[in-house]
N, CA, C and O of each residue as an XYZ file, in Angstrom:
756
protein
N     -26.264      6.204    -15.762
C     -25.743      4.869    -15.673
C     -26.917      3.912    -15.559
O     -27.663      3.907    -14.580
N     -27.056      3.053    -16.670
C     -28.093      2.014    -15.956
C     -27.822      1.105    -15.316
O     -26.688      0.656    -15.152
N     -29.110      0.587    -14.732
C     -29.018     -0.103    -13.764
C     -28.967     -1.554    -13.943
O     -30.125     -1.972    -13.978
N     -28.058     -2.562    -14.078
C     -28.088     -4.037    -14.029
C     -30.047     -5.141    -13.696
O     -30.807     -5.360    -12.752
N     -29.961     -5.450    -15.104
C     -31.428     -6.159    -14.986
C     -31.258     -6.803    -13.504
O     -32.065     -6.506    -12.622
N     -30.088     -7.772    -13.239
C     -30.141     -8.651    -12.150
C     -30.000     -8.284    -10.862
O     -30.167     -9.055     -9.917
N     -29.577     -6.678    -10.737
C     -29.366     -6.538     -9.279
C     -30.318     -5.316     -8.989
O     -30.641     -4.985     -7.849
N     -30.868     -4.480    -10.502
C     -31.429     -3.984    -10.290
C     -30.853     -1.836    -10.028
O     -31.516     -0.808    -10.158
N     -29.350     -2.083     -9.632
C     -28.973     -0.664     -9.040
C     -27.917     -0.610     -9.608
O     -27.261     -1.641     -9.762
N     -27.405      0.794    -10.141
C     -26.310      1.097    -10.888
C     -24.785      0.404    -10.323
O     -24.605      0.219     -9.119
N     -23.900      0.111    -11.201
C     -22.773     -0.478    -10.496
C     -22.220      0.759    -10.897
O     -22.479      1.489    -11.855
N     -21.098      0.882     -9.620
C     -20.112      2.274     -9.184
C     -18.564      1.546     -9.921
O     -18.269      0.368    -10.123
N     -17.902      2.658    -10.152
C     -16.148      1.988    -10.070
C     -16.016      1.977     -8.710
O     -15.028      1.280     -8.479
N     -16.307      2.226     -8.072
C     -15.916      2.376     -6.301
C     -16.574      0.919     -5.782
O     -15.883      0.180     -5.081
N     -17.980      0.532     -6.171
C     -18.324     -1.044     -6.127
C     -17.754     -1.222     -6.606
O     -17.046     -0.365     -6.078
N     -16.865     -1.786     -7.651
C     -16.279     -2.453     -8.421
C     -14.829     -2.630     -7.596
O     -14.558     -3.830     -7.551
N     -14.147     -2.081     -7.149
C     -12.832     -1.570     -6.451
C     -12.998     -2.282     -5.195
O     -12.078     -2.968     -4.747
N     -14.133     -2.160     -4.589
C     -14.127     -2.581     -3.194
C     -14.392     -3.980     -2.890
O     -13.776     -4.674     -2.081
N     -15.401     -4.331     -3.645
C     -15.622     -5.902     -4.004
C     -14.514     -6.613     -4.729
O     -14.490     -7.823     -4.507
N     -13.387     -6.052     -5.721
C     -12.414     -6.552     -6.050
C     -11.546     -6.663     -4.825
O     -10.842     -7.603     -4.454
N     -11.747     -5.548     -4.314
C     -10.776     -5.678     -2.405
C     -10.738     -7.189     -2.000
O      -9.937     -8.121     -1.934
N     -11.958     -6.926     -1.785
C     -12.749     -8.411     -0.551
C     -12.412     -9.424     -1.375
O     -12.044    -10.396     -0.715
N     -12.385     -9.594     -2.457
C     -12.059    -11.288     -3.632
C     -10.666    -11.505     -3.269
O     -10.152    -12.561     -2.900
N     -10.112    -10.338     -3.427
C      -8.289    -10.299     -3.498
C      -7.893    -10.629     -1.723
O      -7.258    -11.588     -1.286
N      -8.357     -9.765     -1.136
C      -8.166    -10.671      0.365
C      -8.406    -12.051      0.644
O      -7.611    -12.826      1.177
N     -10.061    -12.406      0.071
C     -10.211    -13.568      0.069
C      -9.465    -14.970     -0.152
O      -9.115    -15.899      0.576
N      -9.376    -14.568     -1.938
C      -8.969    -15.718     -2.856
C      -7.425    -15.413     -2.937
O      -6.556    -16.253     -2.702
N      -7.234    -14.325     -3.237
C      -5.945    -13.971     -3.847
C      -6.089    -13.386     -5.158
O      -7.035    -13.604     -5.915
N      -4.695    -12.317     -5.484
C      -5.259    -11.800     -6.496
C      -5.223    -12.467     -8.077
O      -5.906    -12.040     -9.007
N      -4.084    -13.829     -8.175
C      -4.316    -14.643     -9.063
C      -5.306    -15.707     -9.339
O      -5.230    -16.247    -10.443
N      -6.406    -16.175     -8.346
C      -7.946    -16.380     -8.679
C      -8.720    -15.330     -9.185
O      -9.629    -15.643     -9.953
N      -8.515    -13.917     -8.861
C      -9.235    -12.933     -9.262
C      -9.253    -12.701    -10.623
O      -8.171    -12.659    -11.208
N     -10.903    -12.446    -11.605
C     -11.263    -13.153    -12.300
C     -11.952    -11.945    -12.792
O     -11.817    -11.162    -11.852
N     -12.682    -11.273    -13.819
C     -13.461    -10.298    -14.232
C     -14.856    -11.244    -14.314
O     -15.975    -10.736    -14.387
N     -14.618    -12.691    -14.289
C     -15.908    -13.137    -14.550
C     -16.610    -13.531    -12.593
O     -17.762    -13.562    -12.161
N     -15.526    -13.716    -12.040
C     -15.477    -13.919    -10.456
C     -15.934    -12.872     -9.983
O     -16.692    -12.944     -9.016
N     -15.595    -11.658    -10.532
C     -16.298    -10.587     -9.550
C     -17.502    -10.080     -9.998
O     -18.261     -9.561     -9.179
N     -17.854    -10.160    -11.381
C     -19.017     -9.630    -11.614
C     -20.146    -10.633    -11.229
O     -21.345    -10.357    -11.260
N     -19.419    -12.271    -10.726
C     -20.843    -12.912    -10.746
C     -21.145    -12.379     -8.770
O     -22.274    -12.502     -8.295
N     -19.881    -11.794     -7.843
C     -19.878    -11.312     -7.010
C     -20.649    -10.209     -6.958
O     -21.163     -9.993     -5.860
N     -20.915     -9.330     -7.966
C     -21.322     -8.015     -7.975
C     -23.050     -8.259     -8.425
O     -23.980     -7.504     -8.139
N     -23.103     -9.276     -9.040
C     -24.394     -9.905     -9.615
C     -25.014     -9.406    -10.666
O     -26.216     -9.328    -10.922
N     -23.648     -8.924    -11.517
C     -23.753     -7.989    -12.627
C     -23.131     -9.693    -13.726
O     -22.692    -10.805    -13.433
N     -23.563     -8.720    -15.385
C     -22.471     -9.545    -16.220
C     -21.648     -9.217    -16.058
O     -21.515     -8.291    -15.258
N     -20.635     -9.733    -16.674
C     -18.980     -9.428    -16.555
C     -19.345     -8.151    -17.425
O     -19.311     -6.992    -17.012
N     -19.746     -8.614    -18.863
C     -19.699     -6.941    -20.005
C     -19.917     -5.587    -19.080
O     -19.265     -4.598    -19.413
N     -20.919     -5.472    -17.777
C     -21.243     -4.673    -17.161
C     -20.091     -3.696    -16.476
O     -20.100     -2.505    -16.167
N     -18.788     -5.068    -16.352
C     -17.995     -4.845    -15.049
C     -16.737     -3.829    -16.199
O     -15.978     -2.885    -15.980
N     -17.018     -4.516    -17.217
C     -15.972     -3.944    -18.675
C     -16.086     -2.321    -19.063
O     -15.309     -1.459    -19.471
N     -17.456     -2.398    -18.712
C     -18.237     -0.419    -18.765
C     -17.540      0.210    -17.956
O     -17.498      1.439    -18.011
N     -16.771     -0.569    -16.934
C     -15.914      0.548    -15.525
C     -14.849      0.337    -15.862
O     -14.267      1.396    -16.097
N     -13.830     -1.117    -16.128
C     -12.814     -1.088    -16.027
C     -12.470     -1.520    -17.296
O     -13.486     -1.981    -17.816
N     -11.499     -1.591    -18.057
C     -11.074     -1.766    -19.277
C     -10.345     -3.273    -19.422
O     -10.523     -4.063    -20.350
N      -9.336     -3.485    -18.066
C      -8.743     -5.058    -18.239
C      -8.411     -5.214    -16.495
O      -8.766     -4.350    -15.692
N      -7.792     -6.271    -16.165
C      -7.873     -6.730    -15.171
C      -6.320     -5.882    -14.320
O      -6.091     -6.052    -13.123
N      -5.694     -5.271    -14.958
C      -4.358     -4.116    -14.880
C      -5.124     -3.305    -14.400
O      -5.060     -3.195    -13.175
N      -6.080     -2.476    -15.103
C      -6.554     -1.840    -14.957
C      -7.308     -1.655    -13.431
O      -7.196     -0.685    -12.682
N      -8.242     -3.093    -13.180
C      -8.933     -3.009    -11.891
C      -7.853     -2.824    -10.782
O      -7.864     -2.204     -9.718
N      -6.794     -3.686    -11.497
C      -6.016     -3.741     -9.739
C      -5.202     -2.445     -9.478
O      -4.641     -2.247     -8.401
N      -5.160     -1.450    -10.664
C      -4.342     -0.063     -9.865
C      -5.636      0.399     -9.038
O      -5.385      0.687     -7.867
N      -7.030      0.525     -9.452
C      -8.269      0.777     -8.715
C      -7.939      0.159     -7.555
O      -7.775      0.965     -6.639
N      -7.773     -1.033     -7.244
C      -7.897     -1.861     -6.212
C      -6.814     -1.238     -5.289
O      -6.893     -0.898     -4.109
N      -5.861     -1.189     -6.097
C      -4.410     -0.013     -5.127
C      -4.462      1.085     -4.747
O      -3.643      1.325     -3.860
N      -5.076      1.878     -5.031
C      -5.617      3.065     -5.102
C      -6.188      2.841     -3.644
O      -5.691      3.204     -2.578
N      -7.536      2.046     -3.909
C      -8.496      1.941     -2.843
C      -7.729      1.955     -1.481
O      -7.778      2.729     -0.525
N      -6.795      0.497     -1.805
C      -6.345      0.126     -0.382
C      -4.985      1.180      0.298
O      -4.651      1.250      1.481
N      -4.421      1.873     -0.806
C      -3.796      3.168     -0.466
C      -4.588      4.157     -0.109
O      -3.940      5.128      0.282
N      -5.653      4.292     -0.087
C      -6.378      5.218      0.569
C      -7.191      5.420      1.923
O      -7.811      6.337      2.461
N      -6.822      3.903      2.236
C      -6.811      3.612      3.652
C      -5.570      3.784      4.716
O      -5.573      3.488      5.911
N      -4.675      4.260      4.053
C      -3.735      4.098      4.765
C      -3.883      5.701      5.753
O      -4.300      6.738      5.236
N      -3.413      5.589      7.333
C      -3.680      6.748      7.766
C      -2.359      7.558      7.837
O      -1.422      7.377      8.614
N      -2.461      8.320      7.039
C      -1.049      9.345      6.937
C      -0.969      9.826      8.137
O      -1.970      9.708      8.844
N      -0.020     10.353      8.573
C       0.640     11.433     10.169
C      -0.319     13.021      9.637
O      -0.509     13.361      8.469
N      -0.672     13.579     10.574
C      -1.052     14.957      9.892
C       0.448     15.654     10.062
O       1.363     15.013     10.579
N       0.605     16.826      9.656
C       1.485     17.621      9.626
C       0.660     18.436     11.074
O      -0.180     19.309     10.854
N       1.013     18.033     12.496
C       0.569     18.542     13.555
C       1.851     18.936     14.498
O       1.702     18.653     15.687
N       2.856     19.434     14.197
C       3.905     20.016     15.147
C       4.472     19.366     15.463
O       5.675     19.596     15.585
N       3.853     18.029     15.815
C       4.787     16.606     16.413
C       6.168     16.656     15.821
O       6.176     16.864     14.608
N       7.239     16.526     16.354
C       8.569     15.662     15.900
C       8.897     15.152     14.723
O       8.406     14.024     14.703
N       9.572     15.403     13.523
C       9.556     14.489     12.513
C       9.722     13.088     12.618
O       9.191     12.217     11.928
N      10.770     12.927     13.853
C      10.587     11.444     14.297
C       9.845     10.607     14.492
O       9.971      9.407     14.243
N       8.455     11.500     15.252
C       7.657     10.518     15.159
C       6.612     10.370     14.459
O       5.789      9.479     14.670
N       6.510     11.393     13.369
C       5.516     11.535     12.240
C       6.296     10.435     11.144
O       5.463      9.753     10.548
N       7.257     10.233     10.889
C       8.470      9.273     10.672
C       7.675      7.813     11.058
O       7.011      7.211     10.215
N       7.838      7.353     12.416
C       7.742      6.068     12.784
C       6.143      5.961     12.205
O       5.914      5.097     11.360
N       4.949      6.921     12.707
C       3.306      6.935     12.214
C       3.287      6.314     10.916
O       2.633      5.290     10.718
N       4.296      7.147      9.594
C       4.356      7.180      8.329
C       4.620      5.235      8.271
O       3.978      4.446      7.577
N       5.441      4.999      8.970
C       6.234      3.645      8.582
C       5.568      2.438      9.073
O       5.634      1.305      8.597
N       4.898      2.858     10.125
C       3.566      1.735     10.075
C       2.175      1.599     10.120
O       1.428      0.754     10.613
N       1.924      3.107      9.197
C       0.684      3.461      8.617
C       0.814      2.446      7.038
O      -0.048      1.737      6.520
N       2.321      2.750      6.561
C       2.412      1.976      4.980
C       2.764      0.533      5.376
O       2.779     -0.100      4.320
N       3.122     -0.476      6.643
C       3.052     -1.296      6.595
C       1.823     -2.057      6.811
O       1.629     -3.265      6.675
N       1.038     -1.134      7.169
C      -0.443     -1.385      7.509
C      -1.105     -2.195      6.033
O      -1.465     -3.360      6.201
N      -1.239     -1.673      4.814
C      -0.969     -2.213      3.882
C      -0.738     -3.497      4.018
O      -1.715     -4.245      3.986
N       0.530     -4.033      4.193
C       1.131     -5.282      3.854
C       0.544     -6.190      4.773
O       0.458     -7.396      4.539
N       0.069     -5.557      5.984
C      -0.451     -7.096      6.932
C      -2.146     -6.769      6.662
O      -2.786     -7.804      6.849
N      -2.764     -5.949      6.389
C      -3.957     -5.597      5.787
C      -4.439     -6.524      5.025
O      -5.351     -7.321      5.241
N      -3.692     -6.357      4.007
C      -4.269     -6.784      2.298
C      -2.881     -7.448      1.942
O      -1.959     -6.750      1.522
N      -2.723     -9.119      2.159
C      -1.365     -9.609      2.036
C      -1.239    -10.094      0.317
O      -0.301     -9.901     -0.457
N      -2.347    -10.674      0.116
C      -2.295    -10.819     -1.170
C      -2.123     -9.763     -2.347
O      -1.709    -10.009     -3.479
N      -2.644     -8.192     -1.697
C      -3.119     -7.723     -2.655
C      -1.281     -6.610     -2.364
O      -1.155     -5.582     -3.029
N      -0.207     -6.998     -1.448
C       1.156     -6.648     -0.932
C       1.968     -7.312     -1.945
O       2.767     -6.714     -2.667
N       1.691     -8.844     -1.985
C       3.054     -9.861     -2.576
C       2.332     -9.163     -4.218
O       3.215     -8.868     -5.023
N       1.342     -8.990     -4.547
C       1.531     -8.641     -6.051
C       1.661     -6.735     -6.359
O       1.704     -6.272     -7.499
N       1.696     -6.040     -5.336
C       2.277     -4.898     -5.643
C       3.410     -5.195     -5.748
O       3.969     -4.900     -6.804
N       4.106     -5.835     -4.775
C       6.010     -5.775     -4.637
C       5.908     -6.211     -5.964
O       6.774     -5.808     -6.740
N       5.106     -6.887     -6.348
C       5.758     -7.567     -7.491
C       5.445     -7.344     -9.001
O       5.955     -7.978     -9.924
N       4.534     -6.352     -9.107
C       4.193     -5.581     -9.756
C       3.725     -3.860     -9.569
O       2.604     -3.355     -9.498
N       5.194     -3.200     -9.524
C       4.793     -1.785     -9.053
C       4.425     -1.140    -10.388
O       4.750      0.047    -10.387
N       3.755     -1.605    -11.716
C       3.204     -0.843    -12.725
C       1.581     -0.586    -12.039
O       1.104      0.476    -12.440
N       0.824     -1.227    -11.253
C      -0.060     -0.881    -10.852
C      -0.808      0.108     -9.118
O      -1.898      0.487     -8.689
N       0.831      0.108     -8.637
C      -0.020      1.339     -8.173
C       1.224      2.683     -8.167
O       2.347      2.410     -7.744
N       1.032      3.567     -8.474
C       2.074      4.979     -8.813
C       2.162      5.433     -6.994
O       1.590      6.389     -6.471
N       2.947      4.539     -6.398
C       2.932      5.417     -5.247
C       4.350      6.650     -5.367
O       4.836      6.996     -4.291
N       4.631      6.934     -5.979
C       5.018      8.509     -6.007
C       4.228      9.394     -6.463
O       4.588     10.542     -6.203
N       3.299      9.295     -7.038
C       2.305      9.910     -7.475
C       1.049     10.132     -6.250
O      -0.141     10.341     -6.486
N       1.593     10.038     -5.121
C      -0.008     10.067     -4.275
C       0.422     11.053     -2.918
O       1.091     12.039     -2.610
N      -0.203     10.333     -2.536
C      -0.323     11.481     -0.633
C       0.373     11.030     -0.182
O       1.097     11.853      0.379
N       0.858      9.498      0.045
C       1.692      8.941      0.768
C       3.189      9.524      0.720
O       3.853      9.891      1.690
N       3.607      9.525     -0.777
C       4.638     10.063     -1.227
C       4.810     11.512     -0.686
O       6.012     11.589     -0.434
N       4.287     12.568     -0.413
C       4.196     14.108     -0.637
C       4.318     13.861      1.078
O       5.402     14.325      1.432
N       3.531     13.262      2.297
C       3.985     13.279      3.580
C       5.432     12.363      3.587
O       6.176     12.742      4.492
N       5.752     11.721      3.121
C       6.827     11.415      3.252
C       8.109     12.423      3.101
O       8.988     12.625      3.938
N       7.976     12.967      1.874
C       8.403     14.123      1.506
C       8.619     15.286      2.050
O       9.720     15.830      1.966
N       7.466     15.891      2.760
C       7.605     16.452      3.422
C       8.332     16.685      5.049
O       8.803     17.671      5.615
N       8.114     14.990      5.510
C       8.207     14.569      6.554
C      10.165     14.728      6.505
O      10.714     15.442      7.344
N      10.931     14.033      5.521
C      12.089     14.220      5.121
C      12.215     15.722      5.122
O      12.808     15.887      6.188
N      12.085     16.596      4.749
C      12.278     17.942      4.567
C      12.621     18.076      5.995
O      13.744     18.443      6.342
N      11.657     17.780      6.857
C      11.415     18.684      8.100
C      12.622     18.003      9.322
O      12.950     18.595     10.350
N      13.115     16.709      8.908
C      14.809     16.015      9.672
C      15.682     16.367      8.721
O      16.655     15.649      8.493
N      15.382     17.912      7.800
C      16.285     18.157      7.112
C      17.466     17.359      6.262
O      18.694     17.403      6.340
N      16.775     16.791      5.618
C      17.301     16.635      4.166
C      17.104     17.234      3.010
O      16.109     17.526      2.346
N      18.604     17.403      2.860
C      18.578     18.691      1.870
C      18.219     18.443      0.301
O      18.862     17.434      0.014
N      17.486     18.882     -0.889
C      16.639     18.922     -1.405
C      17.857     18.209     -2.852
O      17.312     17.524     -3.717
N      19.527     18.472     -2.965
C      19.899     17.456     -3.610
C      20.442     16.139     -3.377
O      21.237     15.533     -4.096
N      19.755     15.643     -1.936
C      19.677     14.432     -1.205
C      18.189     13.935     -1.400
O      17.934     12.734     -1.488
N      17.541     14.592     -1.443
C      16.124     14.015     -0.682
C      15.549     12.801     -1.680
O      14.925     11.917     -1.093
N      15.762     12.609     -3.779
C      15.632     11.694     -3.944
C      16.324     10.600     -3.183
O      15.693      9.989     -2.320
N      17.679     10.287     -3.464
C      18.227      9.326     -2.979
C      18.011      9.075     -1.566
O      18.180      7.894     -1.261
N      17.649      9.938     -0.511
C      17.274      9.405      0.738
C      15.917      8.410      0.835
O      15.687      7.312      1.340
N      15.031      9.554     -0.044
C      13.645      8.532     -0.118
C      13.623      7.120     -0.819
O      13.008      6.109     -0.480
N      14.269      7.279     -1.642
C      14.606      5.908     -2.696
C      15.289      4.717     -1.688
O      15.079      3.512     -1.831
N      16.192      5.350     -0.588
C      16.709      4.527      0.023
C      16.119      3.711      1.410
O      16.178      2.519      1.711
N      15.557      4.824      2.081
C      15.021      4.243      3.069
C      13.644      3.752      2.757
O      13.080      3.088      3.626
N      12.987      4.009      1.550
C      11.971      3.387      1.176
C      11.994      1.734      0.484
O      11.148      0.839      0.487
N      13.387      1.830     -0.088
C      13.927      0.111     -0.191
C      14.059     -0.745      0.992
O      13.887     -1.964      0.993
N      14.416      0.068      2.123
C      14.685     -0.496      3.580
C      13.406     -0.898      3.735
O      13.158     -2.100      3.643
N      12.215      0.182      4.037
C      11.135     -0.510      4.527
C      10.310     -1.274      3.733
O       9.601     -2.032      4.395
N      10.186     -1.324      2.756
C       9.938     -2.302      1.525
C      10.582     -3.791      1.503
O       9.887     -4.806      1.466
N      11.517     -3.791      1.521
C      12.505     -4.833      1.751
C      12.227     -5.770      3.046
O      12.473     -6.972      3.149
N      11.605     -4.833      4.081
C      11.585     -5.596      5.445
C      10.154     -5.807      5.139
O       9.948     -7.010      5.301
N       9.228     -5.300      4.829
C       7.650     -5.598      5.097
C       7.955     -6.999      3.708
O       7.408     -8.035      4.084
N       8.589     -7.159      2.459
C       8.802     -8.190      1.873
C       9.097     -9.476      2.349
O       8.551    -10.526      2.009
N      10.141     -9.293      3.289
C      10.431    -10.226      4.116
C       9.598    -10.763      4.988
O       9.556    -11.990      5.068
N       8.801     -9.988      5.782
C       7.947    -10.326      6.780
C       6.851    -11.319      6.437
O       6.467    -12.290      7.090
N       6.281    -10.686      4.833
C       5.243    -11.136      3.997
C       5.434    -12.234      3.424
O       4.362    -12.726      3.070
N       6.322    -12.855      3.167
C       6.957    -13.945      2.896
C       7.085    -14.950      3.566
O       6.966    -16.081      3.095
N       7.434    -14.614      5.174
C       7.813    -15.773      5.850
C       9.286    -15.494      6.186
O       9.501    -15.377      7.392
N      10.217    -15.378      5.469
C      11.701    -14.614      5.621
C      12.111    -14.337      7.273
O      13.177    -14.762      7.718
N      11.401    -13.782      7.892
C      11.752    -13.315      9.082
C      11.733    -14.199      9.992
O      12.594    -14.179     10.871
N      10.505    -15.387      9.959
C      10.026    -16.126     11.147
C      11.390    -17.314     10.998
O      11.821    -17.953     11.958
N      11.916    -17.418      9.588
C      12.858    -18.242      9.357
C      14.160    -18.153      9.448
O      15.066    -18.930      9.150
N      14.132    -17.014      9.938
C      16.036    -16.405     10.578
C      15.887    -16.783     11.768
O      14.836    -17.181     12.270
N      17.095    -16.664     12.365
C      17.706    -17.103     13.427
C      17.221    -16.279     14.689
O      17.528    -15.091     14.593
N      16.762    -16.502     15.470
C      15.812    -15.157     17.038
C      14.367    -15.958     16.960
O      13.801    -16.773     16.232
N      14.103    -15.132     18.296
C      12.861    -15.861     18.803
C      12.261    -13.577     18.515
O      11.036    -13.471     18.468
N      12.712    -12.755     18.430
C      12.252    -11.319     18.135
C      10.597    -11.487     17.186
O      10.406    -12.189     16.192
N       9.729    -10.717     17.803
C       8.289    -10.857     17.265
C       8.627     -9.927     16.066
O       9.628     -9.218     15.958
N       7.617    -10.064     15.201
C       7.935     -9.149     13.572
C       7.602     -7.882     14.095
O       8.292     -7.001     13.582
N       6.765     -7.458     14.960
C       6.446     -5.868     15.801
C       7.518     -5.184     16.324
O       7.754     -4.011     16.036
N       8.351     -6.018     17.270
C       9.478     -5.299     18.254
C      11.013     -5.303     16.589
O      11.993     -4.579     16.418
N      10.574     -6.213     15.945
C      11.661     -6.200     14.776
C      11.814     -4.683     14.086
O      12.637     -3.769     14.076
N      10.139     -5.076     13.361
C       9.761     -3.775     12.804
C      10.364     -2.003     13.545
O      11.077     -1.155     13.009
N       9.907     -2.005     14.501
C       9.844     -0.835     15.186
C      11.641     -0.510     15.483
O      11.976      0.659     15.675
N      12.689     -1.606     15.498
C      13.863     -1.203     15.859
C      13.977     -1.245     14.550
O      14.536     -0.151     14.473
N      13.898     -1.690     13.147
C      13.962     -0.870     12.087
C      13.850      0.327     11.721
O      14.631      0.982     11.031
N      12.775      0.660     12.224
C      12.182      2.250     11.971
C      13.259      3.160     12.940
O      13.683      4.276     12.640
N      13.554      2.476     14.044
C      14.756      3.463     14.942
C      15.864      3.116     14.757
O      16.704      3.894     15.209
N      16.310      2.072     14.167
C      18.017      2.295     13.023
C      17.744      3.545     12.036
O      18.597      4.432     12.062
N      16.592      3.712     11.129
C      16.250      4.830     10.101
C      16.199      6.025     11.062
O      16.888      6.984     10.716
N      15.714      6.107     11.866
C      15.703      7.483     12.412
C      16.688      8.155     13.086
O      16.821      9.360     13.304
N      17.428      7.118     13.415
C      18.588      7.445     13.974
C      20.061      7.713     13.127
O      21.116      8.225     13.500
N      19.559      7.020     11.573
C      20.343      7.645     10.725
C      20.303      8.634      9.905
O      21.167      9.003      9.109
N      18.748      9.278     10.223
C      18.690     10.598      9.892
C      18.980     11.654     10.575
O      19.385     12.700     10.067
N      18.713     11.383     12.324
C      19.142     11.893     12.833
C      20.981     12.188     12.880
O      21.585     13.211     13.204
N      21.341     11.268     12.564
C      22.956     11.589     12.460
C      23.416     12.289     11.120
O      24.269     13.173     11.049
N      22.930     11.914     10.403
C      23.472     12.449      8.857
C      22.718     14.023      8.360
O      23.166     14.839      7.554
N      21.206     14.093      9.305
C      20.886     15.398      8.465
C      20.557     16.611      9.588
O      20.103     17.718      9.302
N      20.901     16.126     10.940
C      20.596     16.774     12.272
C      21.191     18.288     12.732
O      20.902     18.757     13.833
């Protein structure tokens, strides 16, 4: 890989991903720019084109990245319940994390394949183990994954602070996650 006359040191896709992070937190991801980040990276843009192909392209990288921060539950004996609640605000972690880089996943899920990852497979698993049975388990995941999707949407928005209660989005959140658990607990127990 060569090395950029102006900065001197090879540019990574992983630089490229992470510095797209920090712009997209920053600015947002509709300022985000192929010519914005490479003058960030202190590369040309053509340089930034050698890693990524179009700006679709950077931001599943960019999803990727910030999905890979997320801290999954280990599979450690614990309770599914509460590898359950870990799971549910390990992935909302995400949304108050990286808010900009949240309102354009919801709103574009062609760029990051989260059934395709780790997140998906502990979830999966995590369902298995409050026994749901295996010609349930799409439609359970599909469902309670609209639930918590739906509520971290809301939150991200503003939606919540604008309903009716003085309830903090934390103590909200968390009796969400124990309506879900408690309806797994009833239906697959």
């Amino acid at each position: 890989m060569a090395a950029s006359a102006r900065r001197g040191t090879p540019l990574t896709p992983q630089e490229i991903y992470a510095t797209a992070l920090r712009l997209v937190d920053t600015v947002g991801v509709d300022t985000l720019s192929m010519r914005k980040l490479a003058a960030d990276l202190d590369v040309n843009p053509m340089s930034v084109y050698h890693h990524v192909e179009n700006k679709t392209e950077l931001l599943r990288g960019v999803c990727a990245l910030a999905g890979d921060e997320i801290q999954l539950p280990p599979d450690d004996g614990s309770p599914w319940q509460d590898q359950l609640r870990r799971l549910a605000r390990a992935y909302r972690s995400i949304a108050r994390t990286h808010p900009s880089l949240w309102a354009y996943m919801s709103s574009h899920p062609e760029v990051w394949d989260l059934a395709a990852g780790p997140l998906w497979e502990v979830y999966t698993r995590i369902l298995h183990m409050a026994g749901v049975p295996d010609d349930e388990l799409a439609h359970v995941r599909k469902v309670l994954y609209t639930f918590v999707f739906g509520f971290l949407t809301a939150e991200s928005n503003g939606l919540l602070k604008s309903l009716e209660g003085d309830g903090e989005p934390d103590e909200t959140f968390e009796i969400a996650v124990d309506l879900i658990v408690a309806a797994l607990e009833r239906r697959h127990s």
